[in-house]
Residue, then its C-alpha position, 0 to 999 in steps of 0.5 A: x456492483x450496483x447493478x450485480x446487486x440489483x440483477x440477483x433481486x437483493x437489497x442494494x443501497x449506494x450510499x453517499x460516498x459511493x460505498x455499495x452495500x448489497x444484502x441477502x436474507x439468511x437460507x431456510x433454518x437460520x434465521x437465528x444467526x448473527x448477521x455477517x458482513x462480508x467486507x471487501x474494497x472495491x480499488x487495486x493500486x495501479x502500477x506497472x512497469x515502465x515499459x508497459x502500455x498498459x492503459x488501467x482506464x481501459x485496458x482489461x488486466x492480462x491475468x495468467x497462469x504461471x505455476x501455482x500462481x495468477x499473475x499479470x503481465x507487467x502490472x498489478x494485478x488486482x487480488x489486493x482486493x479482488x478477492x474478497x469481493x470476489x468471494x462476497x460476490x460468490x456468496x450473493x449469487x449462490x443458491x446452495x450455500x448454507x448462511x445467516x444473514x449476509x451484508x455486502x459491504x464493498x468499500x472504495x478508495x481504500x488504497x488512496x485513503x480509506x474514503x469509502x471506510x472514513x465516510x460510512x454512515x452508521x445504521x445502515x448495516x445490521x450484521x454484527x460481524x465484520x470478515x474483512x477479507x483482505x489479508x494476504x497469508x492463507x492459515x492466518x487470522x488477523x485480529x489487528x492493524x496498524x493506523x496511519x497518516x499522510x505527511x506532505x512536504x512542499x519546498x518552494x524554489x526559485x527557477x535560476x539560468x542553467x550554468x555555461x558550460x553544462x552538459x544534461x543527464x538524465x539520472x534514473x534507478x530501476x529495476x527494484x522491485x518495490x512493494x507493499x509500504x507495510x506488509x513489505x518494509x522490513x524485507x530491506x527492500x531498495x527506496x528509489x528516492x532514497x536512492x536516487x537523491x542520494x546519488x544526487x547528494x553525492x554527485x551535488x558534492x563531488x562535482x556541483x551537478x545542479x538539479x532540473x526536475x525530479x519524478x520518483x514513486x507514484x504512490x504514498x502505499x507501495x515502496x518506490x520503485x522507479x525514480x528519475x531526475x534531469x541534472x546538469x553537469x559542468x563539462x569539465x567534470x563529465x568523466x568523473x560524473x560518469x564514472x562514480x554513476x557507474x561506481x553508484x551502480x554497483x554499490x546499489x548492486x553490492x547492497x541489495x544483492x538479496x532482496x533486488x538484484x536488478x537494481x540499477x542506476x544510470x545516467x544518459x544525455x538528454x535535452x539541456x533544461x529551461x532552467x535548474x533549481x536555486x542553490x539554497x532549495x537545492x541543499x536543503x532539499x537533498x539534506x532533508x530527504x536524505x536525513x529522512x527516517x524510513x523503513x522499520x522504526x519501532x517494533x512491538x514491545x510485546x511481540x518482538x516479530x511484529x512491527x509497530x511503526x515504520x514509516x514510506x518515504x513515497x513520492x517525490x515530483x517537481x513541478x512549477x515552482x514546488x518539490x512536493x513529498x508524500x510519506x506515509x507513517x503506519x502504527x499500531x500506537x497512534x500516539x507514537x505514529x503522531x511523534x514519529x510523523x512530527x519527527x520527520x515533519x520538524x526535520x523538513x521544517x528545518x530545512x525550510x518546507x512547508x508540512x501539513x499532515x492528513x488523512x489519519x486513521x486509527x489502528x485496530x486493537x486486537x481482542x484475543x476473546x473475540x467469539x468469531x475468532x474462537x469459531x474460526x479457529x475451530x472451524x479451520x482445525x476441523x477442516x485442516x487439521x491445525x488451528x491457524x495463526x492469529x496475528x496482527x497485520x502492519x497495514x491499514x486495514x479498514x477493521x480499525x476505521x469501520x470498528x469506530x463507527x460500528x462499535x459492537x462488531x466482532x471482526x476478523x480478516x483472512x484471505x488468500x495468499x497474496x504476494x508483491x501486492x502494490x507492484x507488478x510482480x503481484x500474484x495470487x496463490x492458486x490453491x490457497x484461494x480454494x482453501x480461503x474459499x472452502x473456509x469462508x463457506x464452513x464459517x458461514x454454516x457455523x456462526x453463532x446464534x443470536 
């Protein structure tokens, strides 16, 4: 971004977090307008399937064409925000577009923690409106988000010998669909490590399987997805273990017949392990996940469609002598996302683990008398004929943490039609993006006057 800046001959400052701020002097005759930042970041979520080789370091994305849609094959794609960095990028290279002066802001690290948003510097951008363009339904406009905060858990275990007369299994669910921790929890979507301990749970009890290790999720902001565990299982109790596996299966089956069909939980034989997790550690972590609240927990008072605190239970992975979990809480209320976080902190200090919470980040307030709201909405209606939806959006758009160090922003988000960001099965909706594209360039052309 930095050099495509630098190549069109336009101001461009990296600053010291590594954000790239590229900016354009306003066309002939209106210079008098009010200074847009054009706003975008520049980092995707990568997952793929797990059959895929695909390398995210070095392999290019395989974009196609299916339909009306872009996709790629057996990975995300990369629209969650490639578009709207690809929209700012149009803007700054055009030489036939009417606008006022255009700021470039490309963010980083939005997906892993909102580092490039947390750590910009005031006084480096001049605009007075914000268009994030990082929202996923064309014909809609946000004027609001929901905070969030990390919670980490760590259990500590003792390695124990692995009991005689034991045979080792490999535990997996597959086959989900995952997705977008916020935009997509309250579809009832299947949580693999939900799912996988409680089958764990369940088998534990029935026929005192012992835990080895655990890998599940990837990633604290897209709904899990793949889960994977080495248990070992007393010779003795092989058939029936094998059986309620199968029974396991098609309740998950029964259950999200709806939303993810393909679901599947197996088990096959694999290598004995070095050792197994202590009894205690075991039980508590298996209660601890299990009591765990996840998915929707509180919605909007005031608009009852629209969420206002849910919680992702993301990742789970041993290694060495630890168990650590990642879950992401969001809200639109920071004081009830912090008395639901130290709700599930307490349940899995209760259980013996270590908690700490981090990377906590605020909300965006709506303003329903934001003027380049009342300027969109217009803009819209003249161009199609209907004056779009204006709504609040339950992720973490960067809107709220820009907003506390840019005060007097006025800002919105729009984009194009985005579906299944977070997992493979992203894809982006042709003809929305040359709506989104068309829009964009008509609200440039009409922003206010200073």
């Amino acid at each position: 971004m930095k050099k495509f800046g630098e190549d069109l001959g336009l101001e461009t400052i990296v600053d010291e977090v590594g954000n790239v701020i590229i900016k354009k002097p306003a066309t002939p005759g209106m210079e008098d307008r009010k200074g847009i930042i054009l706003q975008g970041h520049l980092d995707m979520v990568p997952q793929k399937n797990s059959d895929s080789q695909h390398d995210f370091e070095n392999d290019p994305i395989e974009a196609y064409i299916n339909g009306e849609w872009v996709t790629a094959r057996g990975t995300t794609l990369g629209s969650d925000n490639g578009m709207g960095v690809a929209a700012a990028m149009a803007v700054l290279e055009s030489n036939d577009l009417v606008h006022g002066p255009i700021e470039a802001l490309c963010t980083i690290d939005e997906e892993t923690g909102m580092t490039g948003a947390e750590n910009l510097k005031p006084g480096l951008l001049d605009g007075d409106i914000l268009l994030n363009m990082d929202s996923e339904d064309e014909g809609e406009l946000y004027i609001g988000c929901a905070g969030g905060v990390d919670t980490n858990v760590k259990f500590t275990h003792k390695e124990e010998p692995v009991p005689d007369d034991t045979i080792a299994y490999k535990v997996s669910v597959t086959g989900l669909k995952g997705g977008h921790s916020g935009l997509d929890i309250h579809l009832g979507k299947g949580n693999a490590c939900l799912i996988l301990n409680k089958t764990l749970l369940d088998t534990c009890e029935r026929y005192e399987t012992r835990l080895s290790s655990i890998d599940a999720g990837s990633l604290r902001n897209a709904i899990p997805r793949e889960a994977f565990a080495t248990v070992v299982v007393p010779k003795d109790q092989e058939s029936a273990f094998l059986g309620f596996i199968n029974e396991a299966n098609d309740a998950a089956k029964a259950t999200l017949k709806d939303i993810d069909p393909e679901v599947k939980i197996a088990a096959e034989k694999t290598s004995m392990p070095e050792y197994v997790i202590d009894v205690l550690t075991q039980h508590n972590f298996y209660n601890a996940v299990d009591e765990c609240p996840n998915g929707v927990l509180a919605w909007d008072k005031n608009m009852p469609d629209v969420i206002q605190t849910s919680s992702n239970l993301a990742i789970i992975k041993s290694e060495n002598d630890f168990i650590e979990i990642a879950i992401l809480t969001r809200s639109a209320a920071d004081d009830e996302r912090d008395v639901f976080a130290k709700k599930i902190a307490d349940g899995f200090k209760n259980n013996g683990a270590e908690v700490y919470h981090h990377g906590a980040y605020p909300g965006w307030k709506p303003n329903v008398n934001s003027p380049i709201l009342e300027t969109m909405k217009n803009v819209y209606n003249n161009k199609y004929g209907k004056v779009p939806e204006v709504k609040v959006i339950h992720a973490g758009l960067e809107c709220g943490i820009l907003g506390d160090t840019y005060h007097h922003w006025d800002m919105i988000s729009f984009g194009p039609t985005i579906r299944f960001p977070h997992s493979p099965d992203e894809k982006v909706n042709i003809d929305t993006v040359e709506k989104f594209w068309v829009y964009l360039v008509e609200t440039l052309k009409n922003v206010p006057k200073n």
